[in-house]
C-alpha angles and dihedrals in degrees: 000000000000116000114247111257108224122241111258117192119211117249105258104216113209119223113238114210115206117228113252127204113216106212133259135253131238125312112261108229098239081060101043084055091048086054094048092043092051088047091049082051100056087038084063099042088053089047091056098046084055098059082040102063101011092110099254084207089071110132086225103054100036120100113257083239093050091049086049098045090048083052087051092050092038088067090066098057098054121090085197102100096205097041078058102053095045096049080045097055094033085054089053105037087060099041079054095054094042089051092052091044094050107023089168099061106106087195089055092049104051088041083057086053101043081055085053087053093048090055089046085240091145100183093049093053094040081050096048095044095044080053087046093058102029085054093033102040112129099346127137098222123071093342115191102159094117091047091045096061090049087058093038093064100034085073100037086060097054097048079053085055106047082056096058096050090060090051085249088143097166088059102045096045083053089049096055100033082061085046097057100039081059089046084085099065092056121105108240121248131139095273105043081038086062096041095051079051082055098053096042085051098060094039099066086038088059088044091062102038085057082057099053094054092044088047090050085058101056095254108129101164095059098038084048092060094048093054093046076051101050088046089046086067089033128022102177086067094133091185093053097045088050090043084052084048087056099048097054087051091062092044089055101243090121092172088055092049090051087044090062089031089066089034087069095038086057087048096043104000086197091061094126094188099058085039085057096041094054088044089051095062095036103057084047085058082063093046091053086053099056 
């Protein structure tokens, strides 16, 4: 008997339709201002992550005074005395080009007198910062006019000082004078605020000195002015109080001159000068009594 063959049904095999899309219309015009707003966002955002991570330090893209001025501070972190001196003079030769090119660029000119500082050529520096501010002042691009008066009486203070220590008292009290009438345009921080101490400092010092020169000569008067004006900036100046002391003895007004004498105890109560002074007319005051 022949076996039963089993009933195989054929696979159907489904058909499977792909979706299609029928395409669109024409862009409305609200939506075709929403795309080109989203495609101006990202431009921007692209832009921006350029600038972000392009090295800034790239020859190419770096200001020819930046460059200068990076030269000039270069020159302080090298041990090499001759490497110093050339980033020092490359800096410089090109901050001077640069000046002459462009006259009217307040931030060339404050990075060329900065170089000057750095050469201790005082004149030059007070004379490129002065240009920096006259030329920067107020203005919205590259201001350095800040910057510029920090500079400014940085170097005001050391040609005062180069004065004073040639015992060229006149010129050093006018150079810091200048220096502390432009302390007022410095923004305050705590360096500028310790350098504008400084000034003030050697200022009154020079005051007094004048006056002890003036008072070795036999003029009281005018030695008498210069120490009011050495307590006037600062008052804490235990010498000049005492010197004033002394001034009014030998004028005769001795309660004036005890009046001073415990001024500069109360200022440096180890001042032994003032503390004999006072002990001098007093114990005249005794004589007298008896």
């Amino acid at each position: 008997m022949a076996k039963n063959k089993k009933n195989i049904k054929p696979e159907v095999k489904k058909s499977v339709v792909k979706d299609i899309t029928e395409p669109s219309g024409p862009k409305s015009p609200e939506e075709l201002r929403r795309r080109n707003l989203a495609l101006a966002s990202l431009g921007i955002v692209l832009l921006l992550f350029a600038f972000i991570w392009i090295e800034p330090g790239t020859k190419d893209l770096e200001d020819p005074w930046y460059t200068g001025i990076r030269l000039v501070d270069s020159s302080r972190k090298v041990a090499d005395e001759a490497q110093k001196v050339k980033l020092l003079e490359e800096g410089g030769t090109l901050l001077k080009s640069l000046a002459a090119k462009h006259p009217y660029h307040a931030r060339v000119h404050h990075y060329l007198g900065i170089y000057y500082a750095f050469k201790r050529e005082w004149d030059s520096a007070i004379a490129e910062q002065t240009k920096a501010i006259d030329i920067g002042s107020g203005g919205l691009v590259n201001n350095v006019e800040f910057d510029a008066h920090r500079e400014l009486l940085g170097a005001l203070f050391n040609k005062g000082n180069g004065f004073s220590e040639k015992n060229q008292l006149d010129s050093a009290i006018t150079y810091y004078s200048i220096a502390v009438e432009k302390s007022t345009k410095v923004r305050t921080t705590n360096k500028t605020a310790e350098l504008i101490g400084m000034v003030n400092n050697n200022l009154s010092i020079a005051y007094m000195q004048k006056g002890n020169e003036l008072l070795n000569n036999g003029s009281l008067d005018s030695a008498l002015e210069q120490y009011e004006k050495s307590v006037a900036v600062n008052p804490r100046r235990a010498d000049a109080l005492n010197n004033i002391g002394t001034i009014y003895s030998k004028k005769g007004d001795q309660a004036k001159a005890m009046e001073y004498f415990s001024k500069a105890l109360s200022v440096d109560p180890e001042n032994k000068n003032a503390a004999d002074n006072m002990k001098a007319i007093q114990s005249k005051a005794v004589n007298r009594k008896e």
